[in-house]
C-alpha positions as CSV (number, residue, x, y, z in Angstrom):
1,X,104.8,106.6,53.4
2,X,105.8,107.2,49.9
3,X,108.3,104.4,48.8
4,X,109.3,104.8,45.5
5,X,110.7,108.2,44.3
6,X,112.5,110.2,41.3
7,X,114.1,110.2,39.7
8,X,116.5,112.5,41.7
9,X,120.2,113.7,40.4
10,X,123.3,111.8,41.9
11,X,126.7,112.4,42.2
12,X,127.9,109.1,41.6
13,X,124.2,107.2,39.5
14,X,123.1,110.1,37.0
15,X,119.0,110.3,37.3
16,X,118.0,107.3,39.7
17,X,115.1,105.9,41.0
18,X,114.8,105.7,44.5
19,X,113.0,102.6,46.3
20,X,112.4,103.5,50.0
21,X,112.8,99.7,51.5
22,X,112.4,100.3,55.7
23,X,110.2,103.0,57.2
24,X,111.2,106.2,58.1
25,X,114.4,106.3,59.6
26,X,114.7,102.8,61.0
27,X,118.7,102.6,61.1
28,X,121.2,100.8,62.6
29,X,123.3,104.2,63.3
30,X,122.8,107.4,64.4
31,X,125.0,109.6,63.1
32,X,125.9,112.9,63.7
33,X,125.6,114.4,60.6
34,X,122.5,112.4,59.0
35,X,120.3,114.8,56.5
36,X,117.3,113.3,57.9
37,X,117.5,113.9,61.6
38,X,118.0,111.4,64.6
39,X,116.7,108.3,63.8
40,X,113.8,107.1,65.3
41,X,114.2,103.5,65.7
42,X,117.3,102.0,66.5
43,X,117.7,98.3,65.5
44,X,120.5,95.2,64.6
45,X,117.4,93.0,63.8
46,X,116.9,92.3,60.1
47,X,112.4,92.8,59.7
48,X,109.8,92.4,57.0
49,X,109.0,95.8,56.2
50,X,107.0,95.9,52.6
51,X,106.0,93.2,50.8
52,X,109.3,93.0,47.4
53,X,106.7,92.1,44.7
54,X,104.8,95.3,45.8
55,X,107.8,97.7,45.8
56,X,108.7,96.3,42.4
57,X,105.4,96.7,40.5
58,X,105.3,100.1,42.4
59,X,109.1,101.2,40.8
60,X,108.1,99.4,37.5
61,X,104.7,101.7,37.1
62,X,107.1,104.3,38.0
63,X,109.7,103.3,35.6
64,X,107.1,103.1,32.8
65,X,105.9,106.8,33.3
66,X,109.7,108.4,33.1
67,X,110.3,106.4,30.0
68,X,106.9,107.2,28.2
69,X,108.3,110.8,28.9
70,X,111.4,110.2,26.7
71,X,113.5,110.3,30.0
72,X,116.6,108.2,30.8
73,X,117.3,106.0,34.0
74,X,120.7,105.1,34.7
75,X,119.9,102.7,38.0
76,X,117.2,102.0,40.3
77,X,118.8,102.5,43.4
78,X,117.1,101.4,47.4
79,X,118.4,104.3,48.8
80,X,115.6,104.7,52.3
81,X,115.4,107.4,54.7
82,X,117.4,104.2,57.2
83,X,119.4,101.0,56.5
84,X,118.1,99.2,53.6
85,X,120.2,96.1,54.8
86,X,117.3,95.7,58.1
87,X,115.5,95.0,55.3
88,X,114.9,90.6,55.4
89,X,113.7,90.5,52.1
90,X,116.2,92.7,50.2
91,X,117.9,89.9,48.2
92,X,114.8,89.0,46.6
93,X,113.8,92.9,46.5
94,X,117.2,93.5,44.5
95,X,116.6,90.0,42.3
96,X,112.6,91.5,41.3
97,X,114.0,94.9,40.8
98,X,116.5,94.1,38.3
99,X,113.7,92.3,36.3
100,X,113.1,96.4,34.5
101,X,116.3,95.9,32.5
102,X,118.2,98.6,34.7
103,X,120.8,97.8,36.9
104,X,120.4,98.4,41.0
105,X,122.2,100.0,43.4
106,X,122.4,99.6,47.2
107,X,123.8,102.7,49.9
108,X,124.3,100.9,52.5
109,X,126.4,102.1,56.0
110,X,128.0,98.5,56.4
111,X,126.8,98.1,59.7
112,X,125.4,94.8,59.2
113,X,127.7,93.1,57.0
114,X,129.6,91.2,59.7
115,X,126.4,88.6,58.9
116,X,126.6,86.3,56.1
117,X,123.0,86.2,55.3
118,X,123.2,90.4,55.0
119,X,126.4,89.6,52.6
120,X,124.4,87.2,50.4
121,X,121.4,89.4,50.0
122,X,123.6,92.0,49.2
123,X,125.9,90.1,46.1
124,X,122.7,90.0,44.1
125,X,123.2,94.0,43.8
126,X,125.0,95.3,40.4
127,X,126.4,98.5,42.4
128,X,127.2,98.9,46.2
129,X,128.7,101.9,48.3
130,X,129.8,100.8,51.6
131,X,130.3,103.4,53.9
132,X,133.9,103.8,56.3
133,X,133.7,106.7,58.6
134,X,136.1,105.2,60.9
135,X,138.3,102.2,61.5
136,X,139.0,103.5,65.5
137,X,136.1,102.5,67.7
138,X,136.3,105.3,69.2
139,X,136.1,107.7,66.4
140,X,133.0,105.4,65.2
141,X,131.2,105.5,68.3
142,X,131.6,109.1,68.0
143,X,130.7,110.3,64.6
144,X,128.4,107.4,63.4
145,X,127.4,106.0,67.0
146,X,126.1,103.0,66.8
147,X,123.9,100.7,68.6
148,X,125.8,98.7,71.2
149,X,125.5,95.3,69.9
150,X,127.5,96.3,67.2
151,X,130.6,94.2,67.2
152,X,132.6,97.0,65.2
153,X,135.7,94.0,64.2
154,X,133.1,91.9,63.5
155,X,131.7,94.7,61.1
156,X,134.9,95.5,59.1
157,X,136.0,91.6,58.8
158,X,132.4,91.7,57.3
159,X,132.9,94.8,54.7
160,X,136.5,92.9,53.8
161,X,135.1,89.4,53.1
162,X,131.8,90.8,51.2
163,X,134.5,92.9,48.9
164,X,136.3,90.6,48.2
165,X,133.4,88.3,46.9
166,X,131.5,91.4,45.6
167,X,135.0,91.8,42.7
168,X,134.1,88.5,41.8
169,X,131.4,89.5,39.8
170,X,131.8,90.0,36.5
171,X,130.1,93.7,36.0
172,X,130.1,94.7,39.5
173,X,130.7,98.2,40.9
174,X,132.0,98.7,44.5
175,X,132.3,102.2,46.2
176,X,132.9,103.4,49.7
177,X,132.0,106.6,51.2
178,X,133.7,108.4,54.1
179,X,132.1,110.9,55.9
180,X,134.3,113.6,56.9
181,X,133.6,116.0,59.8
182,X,136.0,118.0,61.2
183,X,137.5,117.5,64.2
184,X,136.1,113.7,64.7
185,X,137.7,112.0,61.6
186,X,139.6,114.4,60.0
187,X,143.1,114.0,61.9
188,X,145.8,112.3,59.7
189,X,146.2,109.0,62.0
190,X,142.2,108.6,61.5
191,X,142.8,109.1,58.0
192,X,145.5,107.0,57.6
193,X,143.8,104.2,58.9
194,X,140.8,104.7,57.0
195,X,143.0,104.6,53.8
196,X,144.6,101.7,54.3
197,X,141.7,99.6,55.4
198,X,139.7,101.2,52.3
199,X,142.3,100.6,50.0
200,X,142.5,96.4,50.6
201,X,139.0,96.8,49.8
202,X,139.8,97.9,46.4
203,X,136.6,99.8,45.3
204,X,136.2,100.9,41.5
205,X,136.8,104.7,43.3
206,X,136.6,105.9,47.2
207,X,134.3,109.0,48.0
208,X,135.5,111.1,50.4
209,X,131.8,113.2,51.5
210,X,131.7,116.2,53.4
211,X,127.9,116.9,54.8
212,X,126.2,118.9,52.2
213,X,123.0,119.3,53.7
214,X,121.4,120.0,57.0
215,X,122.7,117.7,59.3
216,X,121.0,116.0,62.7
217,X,123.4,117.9,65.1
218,X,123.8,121.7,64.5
219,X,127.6,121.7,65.5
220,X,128.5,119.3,62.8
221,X,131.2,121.1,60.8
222,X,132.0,119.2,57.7
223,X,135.5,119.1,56.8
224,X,137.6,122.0,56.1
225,X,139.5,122.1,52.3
226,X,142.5,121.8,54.1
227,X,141.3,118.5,55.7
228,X,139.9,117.2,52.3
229,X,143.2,117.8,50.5
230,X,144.8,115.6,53.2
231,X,142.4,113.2,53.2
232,X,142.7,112.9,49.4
233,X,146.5,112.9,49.6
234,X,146.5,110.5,52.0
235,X,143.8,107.6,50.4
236,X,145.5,108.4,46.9
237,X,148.5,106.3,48.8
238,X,146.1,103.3,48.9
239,X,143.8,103.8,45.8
240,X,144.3,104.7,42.3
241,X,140.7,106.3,42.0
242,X,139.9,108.9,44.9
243,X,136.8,111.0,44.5
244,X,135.2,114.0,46.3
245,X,131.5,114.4,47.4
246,X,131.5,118.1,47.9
247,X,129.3,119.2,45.3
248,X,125.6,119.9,45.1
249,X,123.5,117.6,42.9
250,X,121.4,119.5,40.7
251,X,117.9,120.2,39.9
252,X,117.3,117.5,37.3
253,X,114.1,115.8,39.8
254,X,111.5,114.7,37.5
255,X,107.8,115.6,37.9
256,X,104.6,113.1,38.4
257,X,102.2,116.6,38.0
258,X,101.3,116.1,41.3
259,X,104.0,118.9,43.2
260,X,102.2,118.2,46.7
261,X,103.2,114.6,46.8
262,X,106.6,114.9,44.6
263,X,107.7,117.4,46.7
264,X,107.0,115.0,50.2
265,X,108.4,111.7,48.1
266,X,111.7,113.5,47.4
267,X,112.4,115.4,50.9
268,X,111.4,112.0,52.6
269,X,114.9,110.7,51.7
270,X,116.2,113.6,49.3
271,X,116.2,117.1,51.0
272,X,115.7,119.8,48.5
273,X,117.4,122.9,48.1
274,X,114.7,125.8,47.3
275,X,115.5,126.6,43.8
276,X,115.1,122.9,42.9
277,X,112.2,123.1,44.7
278,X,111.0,125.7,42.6
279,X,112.0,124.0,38.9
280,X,109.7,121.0,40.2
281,X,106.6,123.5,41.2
282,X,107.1,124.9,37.5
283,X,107.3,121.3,35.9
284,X,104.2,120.4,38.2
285,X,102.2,123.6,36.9
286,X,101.8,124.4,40.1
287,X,103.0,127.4,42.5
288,X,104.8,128.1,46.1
289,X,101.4,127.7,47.3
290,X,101.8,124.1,47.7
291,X,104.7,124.4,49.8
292,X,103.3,126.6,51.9
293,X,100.5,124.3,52.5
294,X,102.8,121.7,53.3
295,X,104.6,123.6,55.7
296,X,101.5,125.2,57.7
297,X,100.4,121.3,57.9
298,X,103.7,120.5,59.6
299,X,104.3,118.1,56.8
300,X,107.2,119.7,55.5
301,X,110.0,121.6,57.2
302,X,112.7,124.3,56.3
303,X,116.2,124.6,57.3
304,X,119.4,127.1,56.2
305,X,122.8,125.1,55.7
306,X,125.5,126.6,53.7
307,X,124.2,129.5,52.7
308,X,120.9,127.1,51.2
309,X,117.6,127.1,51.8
310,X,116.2,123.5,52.8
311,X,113.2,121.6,52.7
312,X,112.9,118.2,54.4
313,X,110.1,116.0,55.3
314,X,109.0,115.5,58.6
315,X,108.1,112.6,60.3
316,X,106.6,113.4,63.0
317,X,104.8,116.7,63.6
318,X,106.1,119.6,66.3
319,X,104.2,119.8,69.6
């Protein structure tokens, strides 16, 4: 399993490099509108997955490589195909990391911040997006659905306290990301809620996401513009910086020369639309032929969402 990637265009970190900290799709959710599929091992119990000194060396060759090229990176962001917060070594991850100069960034869902060893690991990051979907526990169970020893007050008294000691930092960026699919989340008491709790958080901005890429169940809808024009209205109450996620990234991904093994790094946590999938096979020097290969090999799959070709990783291969 490839873990260290890019760097890949973001929405919200320009060109970032990606470090891939749990393997694939170890998660503490199992949400309904993941880009990478049901999750394959559900888990509350933080694990050693990869040694930290190796990830960083691996991220810092990497590092080395874009910059020889002339090319700019804005963060280094762990970013896996899962929770990188499972992870038991990420505070010393995050402090070996930030040795390169660039600042880091952790995407995490939360789940696990009701624990105060998962909040102290996580301080040490320069930038952190938190993600609300819900503050009902019925409308989380539904569109994030967790595992059952969740304690989901527990959780948000957690995201509050860590907040609120994340502003403390002098430098430090905190976002949150909401999820919106329609019909689970999208009704103005859920969003309501969602403000207000979002709003004591006081984040730099609040994302509100809509799912821009295929997602694990087919009837997930993401929300309609009518339903992000509330929910903007409605958070705008709360915060003085509301943001959408609607847009698609760009092709900016940056080529190794290898397309075969660029192309399987990205989609591990990144899926790719097809015409960024073509500007990497012409930056590789190489042609569709490699994608076929990876697709008669079972290693890569494709998928149409939004009127967009797809290609995603897959981890384990079709009977």
């Amino acid at each position: 399993m490839e873990t260290i990637f890019g760097p890949v265009p973001s929405r919200r970190l320009g060109r970032s490099i990606g470090v891939n900290n749990v393997p694939p799709k170890h998660c503490t959710y199992a949400c309904v509108y993941c880009q990478l599929g049901k999750a394959l091992s559900m888990q509350t119990k933080r694990s050693i997955f990869y040694p930290p000194a190796e990830l960083a060396a691996s991220a810092q060759q990497r590092i080395n490589e874009i910059r020889k090229k002339g090319e700019t990176i804005d963060y280094v962001t762990i970013v896996p195909d899962g929770e990188p917060t499972l992870d038991a070594q990420l505070g010393t991850l995050i402090s070996l990391l930030q040795e390169s100069g660039i600042p880091v960034a952790v995407i995490s869902n939360g789940s696990l911040l009701g624990s105060p060893d998962v909040r102290k690991d996580l301080l040490k990051a320069d930038w952190v997006s938190v993600k609300v979907d819900a503050v009902s526990d019925a409308v989380w169970h539904k569109i994030d659905r967790p595992r059952r020893d969740i304690d989901h007050r527990k959780m948000l008294d957690g995201i509050s306290q860590f907040a609120q000691d994340f502003r403390r930092k002098r430098e430090s960026i905190l976002t949150t990301e909401t999820m919106l699919v329609e019909g689970l989340n999208t009704a103005d008491a859920d969003l309501e809620a969602i403000g207000r709790f979002v709003g004591a958080l006081a984040p730099q901005t609040a994302y509100l996401a809509v799912p821009t890429r295929p997602p694990a169940e087919v009837w997930v809808e993401p929300a309609s513009e009518e339903s992000l024009a509330r929910g903007y209205g409605i958070f705008s109450q709360y915060l003085s910086s509301v943001e959408h996620l609607t847009g698609y990234e760009g092709n900016q991904f940056s080529a190794s020369g290898d397309a075969r093994q660029d192309i399987l790094s990205i989609t591990a946590v990144h899926p790719m639309r097809s015409d960024a999938v073509e500007e990497l096979l012409k930056k590789d020097g190489s042609t569709f032929a490699a994608v076929e290969e990876l697709l008669e090999n079972d290693l890569l799959t494709k998928s149409t969402y939004g009127g967009h070709a797809y290609y995603v990783r897959r981890f384990r291969k079709s009977k």
